[in-house]
TIDRENSE-883815 format. One record per residue (C-alpha): residue in three letters; x, y, z. Coordinates in steps of 0.25 Angstrom, whole numbers, plus 5000, padded with zeros to 4 digits. Example, Ala and Ser with C-alpha at 12.3 -4.5 7.8 and 13.67 -1.06 7.14 Angstrom:
    r    c1    c2    c3
  ALA  5049  4982  5031
  SER  5055  4996  5029
***
This chain:
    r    c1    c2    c3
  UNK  4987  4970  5054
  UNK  4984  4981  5064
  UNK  4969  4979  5073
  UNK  4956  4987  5067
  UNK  4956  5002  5074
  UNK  4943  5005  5081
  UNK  4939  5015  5070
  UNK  4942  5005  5059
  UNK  4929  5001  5049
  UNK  4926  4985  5053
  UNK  4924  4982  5037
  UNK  4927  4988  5025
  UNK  4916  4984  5014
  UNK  4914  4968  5018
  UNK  4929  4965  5023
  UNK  4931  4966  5037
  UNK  4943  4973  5042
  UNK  4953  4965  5051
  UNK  4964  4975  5055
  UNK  4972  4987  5050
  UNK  4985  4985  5041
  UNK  4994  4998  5046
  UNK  4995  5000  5061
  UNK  4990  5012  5067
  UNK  5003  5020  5068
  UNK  5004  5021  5054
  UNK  4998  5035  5049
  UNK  5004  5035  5034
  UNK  4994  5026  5031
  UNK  4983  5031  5020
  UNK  4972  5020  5021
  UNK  4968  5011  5033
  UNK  4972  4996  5029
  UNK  4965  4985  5035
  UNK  4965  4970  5033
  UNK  4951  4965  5030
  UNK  4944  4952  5030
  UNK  4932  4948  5020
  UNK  4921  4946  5029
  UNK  4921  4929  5022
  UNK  4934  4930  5028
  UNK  4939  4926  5015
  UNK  4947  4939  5011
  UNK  4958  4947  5019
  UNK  4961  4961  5015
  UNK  4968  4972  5015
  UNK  4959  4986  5017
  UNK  4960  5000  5015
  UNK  4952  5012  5019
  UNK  4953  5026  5018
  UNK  4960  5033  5031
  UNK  4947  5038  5039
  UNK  4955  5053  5036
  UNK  4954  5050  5021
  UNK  4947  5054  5008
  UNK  4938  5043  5006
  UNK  4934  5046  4992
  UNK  4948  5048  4987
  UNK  4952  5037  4996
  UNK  4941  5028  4988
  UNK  4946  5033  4974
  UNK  4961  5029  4978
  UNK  4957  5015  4982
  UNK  4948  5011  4968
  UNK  4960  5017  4963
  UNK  4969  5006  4968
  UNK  4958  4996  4966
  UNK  4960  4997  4952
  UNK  4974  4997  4950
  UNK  4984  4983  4949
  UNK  4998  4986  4949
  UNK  5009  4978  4956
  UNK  5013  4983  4970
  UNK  5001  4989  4973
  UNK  4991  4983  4983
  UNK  4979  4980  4975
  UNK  4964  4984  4978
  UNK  4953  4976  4976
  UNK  4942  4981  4983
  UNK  4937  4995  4985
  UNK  4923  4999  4993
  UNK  4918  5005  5005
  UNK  4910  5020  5005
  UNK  4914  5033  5001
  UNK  4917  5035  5015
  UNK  4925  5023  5018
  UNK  4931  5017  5005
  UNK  4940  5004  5007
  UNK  4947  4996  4997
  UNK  4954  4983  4998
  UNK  4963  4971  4994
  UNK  4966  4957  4997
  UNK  4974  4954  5008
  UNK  4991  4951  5009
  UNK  4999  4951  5021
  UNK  5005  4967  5019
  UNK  5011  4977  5028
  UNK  5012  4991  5025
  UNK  5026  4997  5023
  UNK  5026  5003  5039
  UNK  5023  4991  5045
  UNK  5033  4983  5038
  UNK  5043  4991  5044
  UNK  5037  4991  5058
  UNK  5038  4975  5055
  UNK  5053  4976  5051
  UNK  5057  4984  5062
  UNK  5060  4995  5053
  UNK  5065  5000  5039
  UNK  5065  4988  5029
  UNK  5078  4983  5022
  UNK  5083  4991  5011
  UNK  5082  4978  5002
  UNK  5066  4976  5004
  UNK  5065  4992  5004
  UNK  5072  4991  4991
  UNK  5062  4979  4986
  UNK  5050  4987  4992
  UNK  5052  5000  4984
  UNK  5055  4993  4971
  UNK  5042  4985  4972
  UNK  5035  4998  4976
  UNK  5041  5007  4963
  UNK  5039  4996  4954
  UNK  5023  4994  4959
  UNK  5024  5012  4958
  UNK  5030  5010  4943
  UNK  5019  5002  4938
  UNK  5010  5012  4943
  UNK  5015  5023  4936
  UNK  5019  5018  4926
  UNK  5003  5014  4925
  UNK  4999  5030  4929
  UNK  4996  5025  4941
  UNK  5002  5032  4955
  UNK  5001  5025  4969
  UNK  4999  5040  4977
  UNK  4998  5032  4991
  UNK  5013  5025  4993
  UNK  5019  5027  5007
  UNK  5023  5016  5016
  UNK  5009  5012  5022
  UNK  5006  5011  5007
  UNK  5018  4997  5007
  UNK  5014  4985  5008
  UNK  5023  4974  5010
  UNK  5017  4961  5006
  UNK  5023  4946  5003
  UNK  5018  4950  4990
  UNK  5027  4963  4988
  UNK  5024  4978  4992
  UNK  5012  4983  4988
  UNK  5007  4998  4987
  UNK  4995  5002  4993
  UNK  4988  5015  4997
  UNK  4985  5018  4982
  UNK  4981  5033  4980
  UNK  4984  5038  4995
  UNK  4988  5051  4992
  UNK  4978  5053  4981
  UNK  4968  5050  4991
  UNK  4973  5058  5002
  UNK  4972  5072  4995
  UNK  4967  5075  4981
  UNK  4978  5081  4972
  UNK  4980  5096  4975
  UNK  4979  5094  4990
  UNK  4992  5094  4999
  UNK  4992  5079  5003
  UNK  5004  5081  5014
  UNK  4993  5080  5026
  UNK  4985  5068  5022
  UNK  4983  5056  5033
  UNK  4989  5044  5029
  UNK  4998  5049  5019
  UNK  5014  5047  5021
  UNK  5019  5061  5021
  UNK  5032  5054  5016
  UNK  5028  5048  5004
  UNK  5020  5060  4999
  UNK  5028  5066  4987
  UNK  5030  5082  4990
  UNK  5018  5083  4976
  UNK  5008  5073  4980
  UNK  5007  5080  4994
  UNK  5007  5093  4988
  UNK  4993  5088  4981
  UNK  4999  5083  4969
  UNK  4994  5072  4961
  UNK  5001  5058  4964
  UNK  5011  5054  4955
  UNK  5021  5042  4952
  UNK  5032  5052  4958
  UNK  5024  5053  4971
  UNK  5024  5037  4970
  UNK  5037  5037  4970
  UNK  5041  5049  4982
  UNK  5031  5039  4990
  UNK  5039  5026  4986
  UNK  5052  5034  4991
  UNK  5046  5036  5002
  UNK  5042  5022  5005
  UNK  5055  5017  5002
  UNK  5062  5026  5013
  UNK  5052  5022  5023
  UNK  5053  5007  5021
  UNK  5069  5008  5023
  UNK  5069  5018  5032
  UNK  5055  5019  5040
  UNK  5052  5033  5035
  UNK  5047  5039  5023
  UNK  5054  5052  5023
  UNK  5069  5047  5029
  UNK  5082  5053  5028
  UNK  5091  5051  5015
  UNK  5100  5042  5024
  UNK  5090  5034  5029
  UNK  5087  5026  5017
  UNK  5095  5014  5014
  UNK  5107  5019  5004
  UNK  5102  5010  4993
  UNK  5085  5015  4994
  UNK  5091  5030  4996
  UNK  5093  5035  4981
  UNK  5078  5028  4977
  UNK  5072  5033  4988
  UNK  5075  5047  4988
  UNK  5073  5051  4973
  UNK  5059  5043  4976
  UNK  5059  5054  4987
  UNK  5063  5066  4979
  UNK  5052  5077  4980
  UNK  5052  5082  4966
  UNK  5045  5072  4960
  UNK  5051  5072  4946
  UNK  5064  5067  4953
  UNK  5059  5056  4958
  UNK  5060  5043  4952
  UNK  5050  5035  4944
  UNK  5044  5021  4952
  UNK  5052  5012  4941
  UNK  5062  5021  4942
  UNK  5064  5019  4958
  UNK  5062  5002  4954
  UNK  5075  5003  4946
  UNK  5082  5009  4957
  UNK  5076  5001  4967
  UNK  5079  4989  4957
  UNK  5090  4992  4948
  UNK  5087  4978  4940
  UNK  5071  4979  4938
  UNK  5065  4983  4925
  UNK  5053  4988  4928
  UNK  5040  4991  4916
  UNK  5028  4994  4920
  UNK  5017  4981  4919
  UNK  5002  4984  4915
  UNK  4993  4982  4926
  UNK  4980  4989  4921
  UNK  4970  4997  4931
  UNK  4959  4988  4935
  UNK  4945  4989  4930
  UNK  4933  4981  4933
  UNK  4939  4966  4937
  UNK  4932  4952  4933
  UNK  4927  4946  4944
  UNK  4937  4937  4953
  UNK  4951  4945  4942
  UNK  4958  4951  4954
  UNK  4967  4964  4949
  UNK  4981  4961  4946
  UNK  4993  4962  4956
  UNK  5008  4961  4958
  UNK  5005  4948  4962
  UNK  4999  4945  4947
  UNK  5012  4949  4941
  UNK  5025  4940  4938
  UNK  5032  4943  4950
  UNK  5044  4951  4950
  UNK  5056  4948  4958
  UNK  5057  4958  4968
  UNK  5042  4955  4972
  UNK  5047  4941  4979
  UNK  5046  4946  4994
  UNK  5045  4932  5001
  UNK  5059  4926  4995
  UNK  5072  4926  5002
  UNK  5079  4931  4991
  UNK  5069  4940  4985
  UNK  5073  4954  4982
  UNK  5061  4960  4991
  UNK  5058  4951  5004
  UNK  5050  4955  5016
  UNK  5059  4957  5027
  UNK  5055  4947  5038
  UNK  5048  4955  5047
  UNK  5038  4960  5036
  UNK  5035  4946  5032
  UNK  5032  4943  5046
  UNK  5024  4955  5050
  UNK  5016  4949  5038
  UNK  5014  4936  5042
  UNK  5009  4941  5054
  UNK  5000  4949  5048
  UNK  4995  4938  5038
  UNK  4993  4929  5050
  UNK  4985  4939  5057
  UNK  4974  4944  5046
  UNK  4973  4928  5044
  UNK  4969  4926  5059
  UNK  4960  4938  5059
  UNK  4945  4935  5060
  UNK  4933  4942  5056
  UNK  4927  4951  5066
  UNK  4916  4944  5074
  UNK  4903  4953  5070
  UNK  4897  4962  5080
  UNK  4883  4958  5084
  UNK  4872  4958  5075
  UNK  4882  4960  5064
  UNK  4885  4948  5051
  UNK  4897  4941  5054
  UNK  4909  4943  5045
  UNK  4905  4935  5031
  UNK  4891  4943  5031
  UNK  4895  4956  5024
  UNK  4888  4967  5028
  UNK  4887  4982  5024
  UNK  4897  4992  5031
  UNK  4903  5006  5032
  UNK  4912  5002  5022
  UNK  4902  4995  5011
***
C-alpha cells in the first residue's frame, strides 16, 4: 500500500481512501486503485477510479459492466457510484498485489513452475468468459492480481474504455502497448483473440519481466504457448482452453454456467471462484500444491495485510463530521 498523492480524492462515495494499491512508477496502469475504509470502520476495500486522463463515461459503462458479471478468476465488483465526472466502483477487500509488484517483491522474473500455474488459472477464467460471449478487453500485468485466494483479473473493459472502436488505441495513457493486439489498437473491436495476445503477453512478462521479450528469453517450457498467444494474425492464435490444455496437459476443461447478474435480493452476495468446488491448481497456500506463492510474495502480502489492519481513519478536519458520520462529497 503506497501513501495517498497530494491530488488524490479523500473519499469516494462514503468510503474513505487509506492509500494507493500500484506505486507511482508504475504507468501501464488503467485505473487508480486504492484501499478504502467504510467510514464505521467496519469494511476494507479495494477502489478504483478512472485515470484523471480518462473518459469518464466510457469508463462508467465498463465498471457496471463488471459489476454485473460473476465468473471465476475475475475480481468481482460490488459497488458502483460517484458522478459523471468521477465514477468509482468497488469490491471487498483481500490482501492482492498487482502482477509488477510481485516481481518487485521477488527480486525479479517469477519461477517457471508458478508462471506455469498463473497462465493456466488465467486462460481458464478467459475460457469461461468466452465461452459465455463475454471478452475481458483490459488484461495486461497491472490487470494480475495475486491473491492467497488465486489470481484474479481485474481492469474489465480497459481498452474499450480507452478509445471507442474505430479509434487507433496505440497512444492511450494507461494502456500496456505490449498487450495491445496489432487489431484492438487499430480500433478494432475486442475479441477472445485479443484476450489471448494480452495473456501471452502476460505470461512472458511474469517469467521474464517484460511484456514484449526475446524468443530466448522465455523459459524453454512457456516458449511455445506463449508465442502462438503472441502471434499477430489473430486467427493463428489459440483459443483460452486451448492455451489451458497446453499449460495443463491433464485438465479437461468445460465451461460452467455463471449467469450475468440482474438485480440481487438484499444481503445474496454475487457468486465467485470462491463459491465453486475448488479445483486443484487453485490450492496456493500447500506445500505441495501445484500453484504456491513464492515466498517473497506471500510475505509482501502479509505486510500488506498488517498495514491496512493498522491504518486509522483520518482525524476530520475542523468543523467537519468525524468518520462514521457520512456526509456528501465530490464523489456522491
Amino acid at each position: 500500500m503506497e501513501p495517498l498523492r497530494h491530488d488524490d480524492p479523500p473519499r469516494a462515495g462514503s468510503h474513505v481512501l487509506l492509500g494507493r494499491l500500484d506505486a507511482d512508477s508504475e504507468r501501464a496502469v488503467p485505473v487508480r486503485r486504492f484501499v478504502a475504509r467504510s467510514t464505521d470502520g467496519d469494511r476494507d476495500l479495494l477502489v478504483s477510479l478512472p485515470r484523471p486522463d480518462a473518459d469518464p463515461a466510457r469508463w462508467a459503462v465498463e465498471a457496471e459492466g463488471a459489476r454485473r458479471l460473476s465468473l471465476p478468476g475475475f475480481l468481482p465488483v460490488t459497488e458502483v457510484g460517484g458522478t459523471a465526472e468521477l465514477p468509482w466502483c468497488a469490491t471487498p477487500y483481500v490482501p492482492a498485489l498487482p502482477l509488477p509488484a510481485a516481481l518487485r517483491a521477488h527480486g525479479g522474473p517469477l519461477p517457471e513452475p508458478f508462471v506455469r500455474f498463473l497462465g493456466a488459472a488465467l486462460a481458464r477464467a478467459l475460457a469461461t468468459a468466452h465461452a459465455r460471449g463475454v471478452t475481458h478487453a483490459g488484461l495486461s500485468p497491472a490487470a494480475v492480481l495475486l491473491t492467497t485466494d488465486g489470481p484474479r483479473a481485474s481492469c474489465f473493459g480497459a481498452v474499450r474504455a480507452a478509445g471507442p472502436d474505430g479509434e487507433r488505441r496505440d497512444g492511450p495513457p494507461g494502456l500496456d502497448p505490449g498487450c495491445l493486439a496489432p487489431e484492438q489498437a487499430a480500433g478494432g473491436r475486442p475479441r477472445p483473440p485479443g484476450d489471448v495476445y494480452a495473456l501471452g503477453a502476460v505470461l512472458a512478462y511474469a517469467a521474464t519481466g517484460h511484456t514484449v521479450p526475446e524468443r530466448d528469453e522465455i523459459p524453454v517450457p512457456l516458449r511455445s504457448p506463449v508465442t502462438a498467444c503472441l502471434s499477430r494474425d489473430p486467427a493463428t492464435r489459440p483459443q483460452a482452453h486451448q492455451v489451458l490444455a497446453l499449460l495443463e496437459p491433464n485438465t479437461r476443461w468445460e465451461p460452467v454456467a455463471h449467469p450475468v447478474a440482474g438485480p440481487r435480493p438484499q444481503g445474496v452476495h454475487p457468486a465467485t471462484v470462491l463459491d465453486a468446488p475448488p479445483h486443484p491448481a487453485t490450492v496456493l497456500d500447500g506445500a505441495d500444491g501445484p500453484g504456491p506463492l513464492p515466498a517473497l510474495v506471500v510475505a509482501a502480502l502479509a505486510r500488506q495485510a498488517a498495514r491496512v489492519l493498522a491504518a486509522e481513519l483520518p482525524a476530520p478536519a475542523p468543523g467537519h463530521p468525524a468518520p462514521g458520520s457520512p456526509r456528501p462529497t465530490a464523489l456522491d
